[in-house]
Every structure is written in structure tokens, then in C-alpha cells.
N, C-alpha and C positions, 0 to 999 in steps of 0.2 A: 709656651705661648709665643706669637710671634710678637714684634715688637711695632710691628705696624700700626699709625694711629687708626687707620680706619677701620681696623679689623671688626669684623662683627659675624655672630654667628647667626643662620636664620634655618627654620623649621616651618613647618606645616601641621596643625593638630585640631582637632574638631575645637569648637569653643566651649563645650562641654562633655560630661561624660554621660553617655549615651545608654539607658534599659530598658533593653525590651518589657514591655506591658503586657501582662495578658488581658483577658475582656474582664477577669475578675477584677482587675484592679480598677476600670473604668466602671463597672457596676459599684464599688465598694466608694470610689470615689463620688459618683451620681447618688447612692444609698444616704451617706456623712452630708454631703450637703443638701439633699434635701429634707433631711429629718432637720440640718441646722435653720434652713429655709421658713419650716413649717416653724420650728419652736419662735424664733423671730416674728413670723406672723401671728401668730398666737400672744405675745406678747406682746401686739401693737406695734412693733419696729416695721414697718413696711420696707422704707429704703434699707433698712439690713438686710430684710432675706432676700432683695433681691441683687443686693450686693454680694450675698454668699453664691448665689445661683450664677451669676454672670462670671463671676471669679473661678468658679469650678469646670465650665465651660470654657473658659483662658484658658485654666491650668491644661484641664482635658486636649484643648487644641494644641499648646504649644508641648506637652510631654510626648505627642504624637508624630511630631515634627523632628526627623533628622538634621544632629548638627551642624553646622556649616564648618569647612574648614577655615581656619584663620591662618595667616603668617603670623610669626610668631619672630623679633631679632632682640637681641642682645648686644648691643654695638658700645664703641667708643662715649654718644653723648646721653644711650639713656636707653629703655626696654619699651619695646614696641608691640601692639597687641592690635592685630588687627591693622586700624588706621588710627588707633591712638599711643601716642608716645610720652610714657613717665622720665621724665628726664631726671637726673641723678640729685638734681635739686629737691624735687618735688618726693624724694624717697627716704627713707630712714634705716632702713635694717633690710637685710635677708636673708634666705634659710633655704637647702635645699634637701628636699623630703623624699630620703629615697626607700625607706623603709614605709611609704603607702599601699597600701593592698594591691591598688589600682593603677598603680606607675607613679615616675618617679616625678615631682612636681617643685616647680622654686613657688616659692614664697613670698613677698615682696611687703614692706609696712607704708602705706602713703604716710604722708602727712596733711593730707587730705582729711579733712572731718568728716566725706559722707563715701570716702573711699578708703576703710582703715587696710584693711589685707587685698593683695591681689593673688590668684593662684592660677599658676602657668603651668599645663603639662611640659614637662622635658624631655626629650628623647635619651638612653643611656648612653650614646655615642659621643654625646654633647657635656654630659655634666661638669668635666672637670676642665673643658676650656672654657663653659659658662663662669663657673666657679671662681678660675685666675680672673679673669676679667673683671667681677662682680665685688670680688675681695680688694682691688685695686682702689676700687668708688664709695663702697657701701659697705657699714659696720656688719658682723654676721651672727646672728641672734638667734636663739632657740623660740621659733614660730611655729603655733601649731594652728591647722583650718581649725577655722570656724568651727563652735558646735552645730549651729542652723546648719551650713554645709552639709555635715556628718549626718542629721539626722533627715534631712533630704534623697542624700545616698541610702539610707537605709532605706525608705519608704519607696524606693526607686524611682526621687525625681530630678 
């Protein structure tokens, strides 16, 4: 690693992981919510089922919608995501997950209450100057995703 203070490393990665849908999964999706729709009105919730119905219509829009790419840096004062930047204060631990199915990803703990885990794709080129750099600032902790995560991946969202 060099020893330069401003070194930092920077990438380019979609902001999320990206599957294709076929038209079953938007019928299976449309079918789920509006049985949940129906049972809610049936049972007098009005404003629920039509919070189920508008929610599944989000979802539907936005799983349809290709990821944007984001810059991605790792630098001197802190890890940068897009236009937001965790500074090394505002962090606790990290981990980098190179054994994911799906490529190899860091890990990051806020200390943030409504932002516990952050998860970063990484490029393999990169890991091990991310790594020096990270181990420098931030303790390094065995972190695993999310279960919500996981079980989103499986359902392909």
C-alpha cells in the first residue's frame, strides 16, 4: 500500500444486484397481493388493502427498473457511496465477503440506529488495497447480510 495520505481507492458498481423477472413473477406478485387486498377488505381494513395494492405496484415498478450505477471510494477520511460519505467516525467494524455467491462485497456496521449494516459490491482487483486501508481505521469483525437481504435475493428482488 502506498503510503500516501490521500490515497483512495474508487469503482463503479450498480447500487444493487440486479434479476431478471419473468411475467410469472409479476403475475405471482399481482395474484399475493391482491388475494391480501381482498382478505383486508373483507375484514373491514379499507386503508390496508389498499396499502397492499399500491405497495405491490411500487414494488412491481421499481424491481422493473435497472440499477443505476454508483461510484463507490474508499479513501483516507471515510467510504463514499454514491454522494454519501461514512466517515470512519460514524463506523464500527468491517468485513469483506468474498465467499458470496454473487461477488465479493465489504461490509461495513454504522453506528447509526436506522443505518445498522451497509453492503458494498467490491471489485477483486481491489480487495486487498481496500483491506490495508480499512484495517488501518476500522476494527474487523465477522458480519454477515442481513437475513431480509438474503431472503429478498431469493425471491428475486
Amino acid at each position: 500500500m502506498s503510503d500516501d495520505r490521500t490515497h483512495a481507492i474508487v469503482w463503479e458498481a450498480p447500487e444493487h444486484r440486479h434479476f431478471h423477472k419473468p411475467s410469472d413473477w409479476y403475475w405471482a406478485l399481482g395474484i399475493i397481493a391482491l388475494c391480501g387486498a381482498v382478505a383486508a377488505f373483507f375484514f373491514g381494513n379499507f386503508m390496508f388493502a389498499v396499502l397492499i395494492l399500491v405497495g405491490a405496484a411500487v414494488m412491481a415498478l421499481q424491481s422493473a427498473k435497472p440499477p443505476r450505477i454508483v461510484p463507490f471510494m474508499v479513501g483516507t477520511r471515510g467510504v463514499r457511496a454514491g454522494n454519501q460519505l461514512f466517515t470512519y467516525g460514524s463506523l464500527e467494524a468491517y468485513h469483506i465477503d468474498e465467499e458470496d455467491a454473487l461477488g465479493t462485497q465489504l461490509l461495513l456496521r454504522s453506528k447509526r440506529l436506522y443505518m445498522p449494516l451497509i453492503v458494498i459490491p467490491i471489485p477483486d482487483e481491489y480487495i486487498h488495497e481496500i483491506e490495508d486501508l480499512l484495517r488501518e481505521r476500522l476494527k474487523e469483525e465477522d458480519l454477515e447480510e442481513p437475513l431480509a437481504h438474503k431472503l429478498l435475493e431469493m425471491v428475486g428482488f
